[in-house]
C-alpha positions in Angstrom: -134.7 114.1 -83.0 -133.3 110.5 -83.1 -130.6 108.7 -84.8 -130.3 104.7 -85.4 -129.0 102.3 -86.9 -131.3 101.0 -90.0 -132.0 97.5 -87.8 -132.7 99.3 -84.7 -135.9 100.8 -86.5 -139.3 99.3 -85.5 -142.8 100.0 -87.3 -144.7 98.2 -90.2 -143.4 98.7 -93.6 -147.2 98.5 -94.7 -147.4 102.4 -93.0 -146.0 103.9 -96.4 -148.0 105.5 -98.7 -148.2 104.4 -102.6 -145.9 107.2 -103.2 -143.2 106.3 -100.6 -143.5 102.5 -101.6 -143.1 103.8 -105.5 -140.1 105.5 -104.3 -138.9 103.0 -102.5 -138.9 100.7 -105.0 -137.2 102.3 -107.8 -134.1 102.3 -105.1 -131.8 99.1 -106.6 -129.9 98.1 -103.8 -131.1 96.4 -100.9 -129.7 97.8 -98.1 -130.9 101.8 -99.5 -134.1 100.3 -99.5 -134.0 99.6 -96.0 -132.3 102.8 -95.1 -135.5 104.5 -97.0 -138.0 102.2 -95.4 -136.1 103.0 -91.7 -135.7 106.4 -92.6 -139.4 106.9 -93.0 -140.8 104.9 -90.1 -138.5 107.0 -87.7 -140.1 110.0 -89.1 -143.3 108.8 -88.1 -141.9 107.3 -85.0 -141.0 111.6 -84.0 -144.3 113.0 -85.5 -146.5 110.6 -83.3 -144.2 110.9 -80.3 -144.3 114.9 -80.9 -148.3 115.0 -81.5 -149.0 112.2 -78.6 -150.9 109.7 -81.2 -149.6 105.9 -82.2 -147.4 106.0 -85.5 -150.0 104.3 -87.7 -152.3 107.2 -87.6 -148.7 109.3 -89.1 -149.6 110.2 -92.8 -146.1 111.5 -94.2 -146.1 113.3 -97.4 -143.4 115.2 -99.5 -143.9 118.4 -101.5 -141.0 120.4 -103.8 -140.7 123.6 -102.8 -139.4 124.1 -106.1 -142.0 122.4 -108.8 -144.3 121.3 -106.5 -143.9 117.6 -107.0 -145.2 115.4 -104.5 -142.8 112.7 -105.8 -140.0 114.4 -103.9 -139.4 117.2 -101.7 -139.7 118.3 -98.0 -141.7 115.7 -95.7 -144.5 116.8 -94.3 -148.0 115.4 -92.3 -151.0 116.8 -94.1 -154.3 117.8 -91.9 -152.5 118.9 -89.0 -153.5 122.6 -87.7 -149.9 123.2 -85.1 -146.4 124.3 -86.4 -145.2 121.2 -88.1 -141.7 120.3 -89.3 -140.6 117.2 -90.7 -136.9 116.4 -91.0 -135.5 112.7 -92.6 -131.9 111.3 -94.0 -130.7 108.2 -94.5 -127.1 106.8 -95.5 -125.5 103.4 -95.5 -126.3 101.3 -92.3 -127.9 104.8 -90.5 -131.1 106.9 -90.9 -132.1 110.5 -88.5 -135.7 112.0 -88.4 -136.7 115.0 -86.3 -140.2 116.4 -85.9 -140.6 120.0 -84.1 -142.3 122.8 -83.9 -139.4 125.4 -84.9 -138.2 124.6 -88.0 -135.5 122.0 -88.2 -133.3 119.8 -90.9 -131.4 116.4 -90.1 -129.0 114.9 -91.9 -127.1 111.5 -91.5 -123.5 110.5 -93.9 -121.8 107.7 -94.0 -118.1 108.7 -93.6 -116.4 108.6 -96.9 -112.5 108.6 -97.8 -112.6 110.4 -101.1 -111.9 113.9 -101.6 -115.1 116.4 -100.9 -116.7 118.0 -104.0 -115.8 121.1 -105.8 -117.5 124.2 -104.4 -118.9 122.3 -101.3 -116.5 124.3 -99.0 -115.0 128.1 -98.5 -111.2 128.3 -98.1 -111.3 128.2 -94.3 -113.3 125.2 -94.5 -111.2 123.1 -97.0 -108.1 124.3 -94.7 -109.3 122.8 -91.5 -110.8 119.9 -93.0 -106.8 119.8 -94.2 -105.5 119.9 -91.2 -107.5 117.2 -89.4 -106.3 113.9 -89.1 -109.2 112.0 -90.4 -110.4 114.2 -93.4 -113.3 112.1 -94.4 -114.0 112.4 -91.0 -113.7 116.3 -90.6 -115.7 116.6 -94.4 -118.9 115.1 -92.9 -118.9 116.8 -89.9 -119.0 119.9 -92.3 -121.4 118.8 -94.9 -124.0 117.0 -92.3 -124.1 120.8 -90.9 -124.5 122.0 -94.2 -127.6 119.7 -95.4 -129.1 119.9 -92.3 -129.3 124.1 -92.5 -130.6 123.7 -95.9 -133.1 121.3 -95.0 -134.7 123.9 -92.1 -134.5 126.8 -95.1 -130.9 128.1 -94.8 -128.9 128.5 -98.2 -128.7 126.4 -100.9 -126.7 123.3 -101.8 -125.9 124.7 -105.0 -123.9 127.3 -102.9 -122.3 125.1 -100.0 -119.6 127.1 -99.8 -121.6 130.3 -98.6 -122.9 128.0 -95.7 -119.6 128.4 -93.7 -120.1 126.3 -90.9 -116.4 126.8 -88.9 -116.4 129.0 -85.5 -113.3 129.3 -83.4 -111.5 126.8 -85.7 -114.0 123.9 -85.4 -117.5 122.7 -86.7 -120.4 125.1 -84.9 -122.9 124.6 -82.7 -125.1 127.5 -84.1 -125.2 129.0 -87.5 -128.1 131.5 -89.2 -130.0 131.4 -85.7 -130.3 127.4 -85.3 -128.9 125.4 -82.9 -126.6 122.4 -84.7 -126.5 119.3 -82.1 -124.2 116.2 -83.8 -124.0 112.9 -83.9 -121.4 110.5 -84.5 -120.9 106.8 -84.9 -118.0 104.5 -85.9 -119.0 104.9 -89.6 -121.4 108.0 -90.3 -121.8 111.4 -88.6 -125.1 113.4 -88.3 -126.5 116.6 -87.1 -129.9 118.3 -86.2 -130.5 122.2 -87.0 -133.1 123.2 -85.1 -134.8 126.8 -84.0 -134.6 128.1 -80.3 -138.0 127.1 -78.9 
């Protein structure tokens, strides 16, 4: 599991697949093609470090659980016979990847001011997230816990709210049998869901 800043990422841009690069470079600004190009690389970066190989010998794919796309979709390293799972975010300035093998979801968000979205929290959530004295602040701490479960196969985002991610009055450590470790910088907050090993 690692989180970075989108500069602090090393590895050769030319490691993306014809997909990726496609994806890539329908993104209009800039800097969220870096943060995709980071994002990407530091998934390799885990899956090399996790399988004991040099990231250029990474191939990362993506398949939709859904309609079976490989446009979009859940990463994933094709040809590998171990447990493999393949977890990447990226947000302004930040990017997270994980690569275990219990299932896992990461997800990195810049800290926003604006109000969160309709339905994304249950009625103790929206109260605490209230009470706090940074509520963009206390929001992502909620949703990064959120995307992250529903990235290792808890829930839905179309149902947020049913992910209720309070214990004891603050953001858990553990929901749905995973293990929810955070991360927080000065602009963006992040957290890993991963399986008991």
């Amino acid at each position: 599991m690692r989180f970075a800043a989108v500069d602090e990422v090393e590895g050769d841009e030319a490691l993306l697949t014809a997909v990726e690069r496609a994806r890539r470079d329908r993104l209009v600004r800039a800097e969220d093609r870096a943060a995709y190009v980071a994002a990407h690389l530091l998934a390799r970066a885990c899956v090399a470090q996790l399988l004991g190989i040099a990231p250029a010998e990474v191939e990362l794919r993506q398949r939709c659980a859904r309609c079976g796309s490989d446009q979009h979709g859940a990463p994933y390293v094709p040809g590998v016979l171990l447990p493999l799972h393949v977890s990447l975010s990226h947000t302004e300035g930040y990017v997270a990847a994980v690569a275990s093998q219990v299932r896992c979801g990461i997800d990195v968000e810049a800290v926003r001011s604006e109000p969160p979205p309709w339905g994304a929290l249950s009625g103790p959530e929206e109260a605490w997230v209230a009470s706090q004295a940074d509520p963009g602040r206390a929001f992502t701490r909620l949703w990064v816990r959120k995307e992250a479960l529903v990235k290792a196969g808890v829930g839905s985002l179309e149902k947020a709210a049913a992910l209720d991610v309070l214990a004891d009055g603050r953001p858990a450590d553990r929901a749905a049998g995973l293990v929810l470790q955070e991360w927080s910088a000065a602009g963006a907050v992040g957290v890993c869901a991963f399986g008991a090993h």
